[in-house]
C-alpha positions as CSV (number, residue, x, y, z in Angstrom):
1,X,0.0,0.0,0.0
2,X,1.2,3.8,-1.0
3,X,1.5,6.3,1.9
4,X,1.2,10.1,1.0
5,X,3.8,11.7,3.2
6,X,2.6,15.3,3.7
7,X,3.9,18.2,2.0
8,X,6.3,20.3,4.5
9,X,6.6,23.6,3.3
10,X,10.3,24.9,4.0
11,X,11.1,27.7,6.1
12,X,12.7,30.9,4.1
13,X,14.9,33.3,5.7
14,X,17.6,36.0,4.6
15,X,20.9,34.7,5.3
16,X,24.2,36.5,5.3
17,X,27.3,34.6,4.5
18,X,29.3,36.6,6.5
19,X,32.3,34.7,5.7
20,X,31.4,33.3,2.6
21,X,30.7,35.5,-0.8
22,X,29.4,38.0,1.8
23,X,26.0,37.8,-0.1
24,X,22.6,37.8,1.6
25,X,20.8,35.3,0.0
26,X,17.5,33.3,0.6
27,X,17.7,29.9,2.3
28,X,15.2,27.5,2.3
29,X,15.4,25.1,5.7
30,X,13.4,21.6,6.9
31,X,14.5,20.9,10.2
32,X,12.7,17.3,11.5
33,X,12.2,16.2,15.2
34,X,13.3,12.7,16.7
35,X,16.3,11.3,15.4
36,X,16.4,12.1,11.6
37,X,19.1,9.7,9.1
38,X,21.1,12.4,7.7
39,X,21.7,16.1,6.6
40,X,21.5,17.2,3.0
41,X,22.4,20.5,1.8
42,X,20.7,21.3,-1.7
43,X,22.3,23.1,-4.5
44,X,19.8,24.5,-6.7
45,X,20.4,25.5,-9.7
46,X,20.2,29.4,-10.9
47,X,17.5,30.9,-10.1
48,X,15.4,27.6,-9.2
49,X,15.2,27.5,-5.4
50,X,11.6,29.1,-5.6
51,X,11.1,25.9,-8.1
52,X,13.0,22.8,-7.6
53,X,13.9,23.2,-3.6
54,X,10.7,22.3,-2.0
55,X,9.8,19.5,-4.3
56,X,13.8,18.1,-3.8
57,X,13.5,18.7,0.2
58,X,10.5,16.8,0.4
59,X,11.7,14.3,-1.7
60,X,14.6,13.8,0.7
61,X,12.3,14.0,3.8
62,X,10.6,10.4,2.8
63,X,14.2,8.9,3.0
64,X,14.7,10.2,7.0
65,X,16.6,13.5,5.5
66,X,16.5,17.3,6.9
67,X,18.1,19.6,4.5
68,X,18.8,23.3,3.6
69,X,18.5,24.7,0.0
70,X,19.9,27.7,-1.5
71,X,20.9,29.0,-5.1
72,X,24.4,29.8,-4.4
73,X,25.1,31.4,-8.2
74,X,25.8,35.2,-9.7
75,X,23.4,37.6,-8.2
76,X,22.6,40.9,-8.4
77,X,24.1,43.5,-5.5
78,X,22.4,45.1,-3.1
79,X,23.7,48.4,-4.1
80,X,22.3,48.2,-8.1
81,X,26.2,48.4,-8.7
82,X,26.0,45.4,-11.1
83,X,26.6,41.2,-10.5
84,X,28.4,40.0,-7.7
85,X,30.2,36.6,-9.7
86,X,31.2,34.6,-6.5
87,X,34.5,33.2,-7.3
88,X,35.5,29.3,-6.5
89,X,36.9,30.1,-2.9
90,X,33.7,32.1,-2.1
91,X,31.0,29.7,-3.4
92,X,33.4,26.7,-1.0
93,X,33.8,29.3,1.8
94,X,29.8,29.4,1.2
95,X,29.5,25.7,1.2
96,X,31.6,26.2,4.5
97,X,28.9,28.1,6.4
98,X,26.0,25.9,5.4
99,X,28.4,23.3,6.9
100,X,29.0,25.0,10.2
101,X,25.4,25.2,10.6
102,X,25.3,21.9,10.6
103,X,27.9,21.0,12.8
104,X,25.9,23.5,15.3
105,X,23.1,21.0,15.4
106,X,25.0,17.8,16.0
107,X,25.9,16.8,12.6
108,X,29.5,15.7,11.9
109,X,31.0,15.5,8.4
110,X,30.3,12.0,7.2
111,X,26.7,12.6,8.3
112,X,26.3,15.7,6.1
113,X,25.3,14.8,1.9
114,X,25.3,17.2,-0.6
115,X,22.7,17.3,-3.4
116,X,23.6,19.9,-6.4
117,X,21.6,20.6,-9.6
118,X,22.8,22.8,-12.7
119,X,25.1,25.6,-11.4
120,X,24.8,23.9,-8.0
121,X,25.8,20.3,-9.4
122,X,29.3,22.5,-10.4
123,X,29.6,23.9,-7.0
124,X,28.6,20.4,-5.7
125,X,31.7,18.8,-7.5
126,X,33.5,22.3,-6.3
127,X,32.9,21.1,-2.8
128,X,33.9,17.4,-3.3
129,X,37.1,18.4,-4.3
130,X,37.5,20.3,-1.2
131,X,35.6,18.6,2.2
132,X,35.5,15.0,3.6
133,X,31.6,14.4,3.7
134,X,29.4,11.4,3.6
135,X,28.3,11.9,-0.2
136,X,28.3,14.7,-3.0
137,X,25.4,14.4,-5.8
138,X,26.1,16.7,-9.6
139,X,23.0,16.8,-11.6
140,X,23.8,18.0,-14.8
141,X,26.4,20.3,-13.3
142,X,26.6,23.8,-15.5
143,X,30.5,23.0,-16.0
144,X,31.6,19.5,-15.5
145,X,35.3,20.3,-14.1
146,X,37.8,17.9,-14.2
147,X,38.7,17.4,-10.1
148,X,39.4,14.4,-7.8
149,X,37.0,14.3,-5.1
150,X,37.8,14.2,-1.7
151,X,34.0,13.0,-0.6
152,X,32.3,9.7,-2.4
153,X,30.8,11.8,-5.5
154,X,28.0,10.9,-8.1
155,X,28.0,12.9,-11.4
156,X,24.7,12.4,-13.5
157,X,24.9,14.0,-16.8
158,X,22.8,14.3,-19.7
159,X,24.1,13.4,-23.1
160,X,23.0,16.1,-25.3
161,X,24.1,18.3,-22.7
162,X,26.5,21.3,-24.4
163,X,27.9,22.1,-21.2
164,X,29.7,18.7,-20.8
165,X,31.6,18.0,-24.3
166,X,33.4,14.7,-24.8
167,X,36.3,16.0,-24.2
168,X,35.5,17.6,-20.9
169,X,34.0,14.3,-19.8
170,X,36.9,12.6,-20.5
171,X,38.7,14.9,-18.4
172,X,37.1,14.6,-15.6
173,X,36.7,10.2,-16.0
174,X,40.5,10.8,-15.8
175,X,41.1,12.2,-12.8
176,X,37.9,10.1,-11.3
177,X,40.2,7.2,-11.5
178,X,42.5,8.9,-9.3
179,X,40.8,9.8,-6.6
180,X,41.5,8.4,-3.5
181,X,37.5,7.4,-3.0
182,X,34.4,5.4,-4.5
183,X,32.9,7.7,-7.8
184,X,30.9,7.4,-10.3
185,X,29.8,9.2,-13.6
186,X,26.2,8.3,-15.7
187,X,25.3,9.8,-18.8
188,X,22.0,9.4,-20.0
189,X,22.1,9.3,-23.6
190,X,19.6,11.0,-25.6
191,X,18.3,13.5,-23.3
192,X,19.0,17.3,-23.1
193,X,20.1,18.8,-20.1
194,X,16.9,19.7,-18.0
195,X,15.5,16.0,-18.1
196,X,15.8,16.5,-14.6
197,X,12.4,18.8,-14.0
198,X,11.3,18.8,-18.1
199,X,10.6,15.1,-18.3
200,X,7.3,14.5,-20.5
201,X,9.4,12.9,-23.0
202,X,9.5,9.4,-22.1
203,X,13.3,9.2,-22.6
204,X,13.9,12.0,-20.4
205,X,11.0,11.0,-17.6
206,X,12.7,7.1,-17.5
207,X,16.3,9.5,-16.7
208,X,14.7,11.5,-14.1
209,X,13.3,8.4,-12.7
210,X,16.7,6.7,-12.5
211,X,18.6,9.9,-11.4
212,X,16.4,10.3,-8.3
213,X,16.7,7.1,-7.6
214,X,20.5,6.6,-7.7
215,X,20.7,9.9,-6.1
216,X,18.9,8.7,-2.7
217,X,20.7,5.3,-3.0
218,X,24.7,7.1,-3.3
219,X,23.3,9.0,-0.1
220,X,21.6,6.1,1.7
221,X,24.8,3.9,1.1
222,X,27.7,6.8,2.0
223,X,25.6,8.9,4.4
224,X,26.2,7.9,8.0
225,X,23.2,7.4,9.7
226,X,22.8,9.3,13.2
227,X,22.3,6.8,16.2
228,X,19.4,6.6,17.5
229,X,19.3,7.3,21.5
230,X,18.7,3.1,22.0
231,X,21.6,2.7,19.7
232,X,23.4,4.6,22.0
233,X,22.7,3.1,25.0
234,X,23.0,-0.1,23.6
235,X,26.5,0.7,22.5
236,X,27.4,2.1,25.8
237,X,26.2,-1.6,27.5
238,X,28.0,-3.1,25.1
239,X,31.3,-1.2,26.0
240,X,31.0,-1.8,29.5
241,X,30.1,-5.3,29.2
């Protein structure tokens, strides 16, 4: 029998990364009760946190998942005085904050994933490169760059994507193969790039299907689970046995 989880609609607040890009920028936030699996931070891609976030969150939320969500890309400045392009170290010293706020409620590294799509699948890869987490997701990322992770990563890409050329692919399977752990790259041939949330097509709904499932699997599988508090204690008899 099907269960319909109910929708959670995720908090929104202004947040200033202080010492990130120093940007204020909207962050979307589910926070569960009990003893949830894991910690997610979503990547959205730009300008898509109004669309894809809530949908994605909610998504992860059936799996035992609290996440935050934010669209980390180029953005306007406060002032009108043009587009603030974050550079690498300020989109990773974002990544860092999101992080932090983790770690403030209890989370530790391994138990922290990291789901990007688009622009956010690039900063998603960005962040592999850089932090030891549980597991990193790319969904079609906007640039696929060639890096060695440093944190279990999953790149999904679309084959008539223009933003990852053959050549760039074969890039980055190069320095996959060096990276000192698990990887693994998909490319779903015949499908554009926005299969992900444009997938009438039957070709491009069968890839969506199969990247949201391989994307809760890599995080299921590399994600540590939080123990519960009778995990704990049972641990703690165990010890003392």
């Amino acid at each position: 029998m099907d269960i319909a989880f109910p929708r959670i609609e995720p908090a929104i607040e202004q947040f200033l990364f202080a010492q990130g890009s120093r940007r204020s920028l909207p962050v979307a936030r589910i926070r569960l009760g009990g003893v949830p699996r894991g910690a997610v931070i979503v990547l959205c891609d730009t300008g898509a946190l109004e669309r894809d976030a809530a949908g994605i969150m909610n998504g992860l939320v059936e799996h035992g998942y609290e996440s935050v969500a934010v669209d980390l890309s180029p953005t306007a400045d406060v002032d009108g005085a043009g587009v603030h392009v974050p550079s690498e170290r300020e989109l990773l010293d974002d990544v860092a904050v999101l992080l932090g706020g983790w770690v403030e409620r209890g989370w530790s590294a391994e138990q922290v994933g990291l789901v990007g799509n688009g622009f956010g699948g690039r900063v998603a890869l960005l962040a592999a490169a850089e932090f030891e987490l549980g597991a990193a997701v790319s969904v079609v990322p906007s640039e696929v760059v060639p890096l060695s992770p440093r944190t279990p990563w999953l790149g999904l890409l679309a084959g008539q994507d223009q933003a990852a050329s053959p050549d760039d692919v074969k890039r980055l399977r190069a320095r996959l193969h060096d990276a000192p752990v698990y990887t693994e790259l998909v490319t779903y041939p015949g499908v554009a790039g926005d299969f992900h949330f444009q997938s009438r097509e039957t070709t491009a709904h069968a890839a969506a299907f199969d990247a949201w499932q391989r994307t809760v699997e890599w995080l299921d599988r590399r994600v540590v689970p939080r123990p519960t508090p009778l995990a704990r204690e049972w641990r703690r008899r165990s010890e003392s046995a």
